[in-house]
C-alpha positions as a Markdown table, in Angstrom:
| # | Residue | x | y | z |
|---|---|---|---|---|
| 1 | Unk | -38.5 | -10.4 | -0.7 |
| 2 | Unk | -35.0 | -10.7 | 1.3 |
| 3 | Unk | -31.4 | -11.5 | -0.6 |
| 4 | Unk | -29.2 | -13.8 | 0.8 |
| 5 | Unk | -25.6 | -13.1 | 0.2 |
| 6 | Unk | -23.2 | -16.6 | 0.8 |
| 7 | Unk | -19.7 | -15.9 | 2.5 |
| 8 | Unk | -17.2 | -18.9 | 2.2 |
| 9 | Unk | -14.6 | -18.4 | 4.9 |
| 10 | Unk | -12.6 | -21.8 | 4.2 |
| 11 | Unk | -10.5 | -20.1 | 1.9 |
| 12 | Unk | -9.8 | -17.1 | 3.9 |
| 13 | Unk | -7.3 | -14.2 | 2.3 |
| 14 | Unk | -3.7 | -14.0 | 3.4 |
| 15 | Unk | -2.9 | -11.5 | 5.8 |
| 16 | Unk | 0.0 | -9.8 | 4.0 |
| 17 | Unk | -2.8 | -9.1 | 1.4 |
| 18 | Unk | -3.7 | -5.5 | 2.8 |
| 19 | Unk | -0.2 | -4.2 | 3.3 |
| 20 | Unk | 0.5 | -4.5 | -0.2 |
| 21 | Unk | 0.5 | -1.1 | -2.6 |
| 22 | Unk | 0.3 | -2.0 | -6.0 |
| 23 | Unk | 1.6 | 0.8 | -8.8 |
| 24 | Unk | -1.3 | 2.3 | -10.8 |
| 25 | Unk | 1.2 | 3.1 | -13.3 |
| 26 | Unk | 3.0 | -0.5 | -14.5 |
| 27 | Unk | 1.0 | -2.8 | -12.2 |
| 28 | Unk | 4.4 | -4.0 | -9.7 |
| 29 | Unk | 3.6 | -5.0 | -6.6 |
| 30 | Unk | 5.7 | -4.8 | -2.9 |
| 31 | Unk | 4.3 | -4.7 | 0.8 |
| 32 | Unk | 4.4 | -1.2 | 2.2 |
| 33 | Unk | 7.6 | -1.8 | 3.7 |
| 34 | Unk | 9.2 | -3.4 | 0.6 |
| 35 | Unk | 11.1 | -2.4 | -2.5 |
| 36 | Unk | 9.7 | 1.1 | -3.0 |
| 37 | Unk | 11.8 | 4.1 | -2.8 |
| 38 | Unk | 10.8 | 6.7 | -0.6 |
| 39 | Unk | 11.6 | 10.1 | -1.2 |
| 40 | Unk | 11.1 | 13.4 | 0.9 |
| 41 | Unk | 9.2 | 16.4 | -0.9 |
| 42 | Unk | 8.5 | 19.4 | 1.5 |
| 43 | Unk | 6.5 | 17.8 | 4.3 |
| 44 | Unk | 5.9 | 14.7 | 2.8 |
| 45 | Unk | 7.3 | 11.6 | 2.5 |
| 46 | Unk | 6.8 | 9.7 | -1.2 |
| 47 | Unk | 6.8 | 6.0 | -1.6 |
| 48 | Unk | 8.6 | 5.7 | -5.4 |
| 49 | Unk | 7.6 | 2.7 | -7.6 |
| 50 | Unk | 11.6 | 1.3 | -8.6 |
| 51 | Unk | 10.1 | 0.1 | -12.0 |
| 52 | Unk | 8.8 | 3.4 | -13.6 |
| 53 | Unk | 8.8 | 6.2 | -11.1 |
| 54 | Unk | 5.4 | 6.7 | -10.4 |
| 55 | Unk | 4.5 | 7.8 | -6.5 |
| 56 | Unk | 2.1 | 5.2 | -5.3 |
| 57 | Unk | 2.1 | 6.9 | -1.5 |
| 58 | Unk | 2.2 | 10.2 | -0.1 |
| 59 | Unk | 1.7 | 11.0 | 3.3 |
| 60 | Unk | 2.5 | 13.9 | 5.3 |
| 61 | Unk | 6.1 | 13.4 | 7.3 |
| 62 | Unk | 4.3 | 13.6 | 10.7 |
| 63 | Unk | 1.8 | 10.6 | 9.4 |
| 64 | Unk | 3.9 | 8.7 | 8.4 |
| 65 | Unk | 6.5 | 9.7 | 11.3 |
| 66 | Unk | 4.2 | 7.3 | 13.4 |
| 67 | Unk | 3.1 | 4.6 | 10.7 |
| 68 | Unk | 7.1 | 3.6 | 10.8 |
| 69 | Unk | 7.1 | 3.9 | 14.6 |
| 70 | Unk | 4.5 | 1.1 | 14.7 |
């Protein structure tokens, strides 16, 4: 017995889709390089939800050192 899964790629998802963090917290929504406030804690660097506060992102400083570089 063998399953066959269906996979409809006319409607394929927009690209900005996966650069989007969403706030666990209150639910807003921004690309990574959007509205959030970032914030430096020690070695990291905190991406701030500007609705209620909540981190949504923490990476260490040399990380994301080379995620802005890109």
């Amino acid at each position: 017995m063998s399953t066959q899964t269906q996979h409809d790629d006319s409607h394929p998802p927009p690209a900005q889709r996966k650069t989007v963090l969403f706030c666990p917290d209150c639910g807003h929504e921004s690309p990574i390089t959007g509205d959030w406030e970032t914030m430096t804690a020690g070695d990291e660097r905190l991406l701030v939800c500007t609705d209620c506060g909540s981190v949504v992102d923490r990476r260490s400083r040399r990380r994301s050192d080379l995620v802005e570089a890109v």
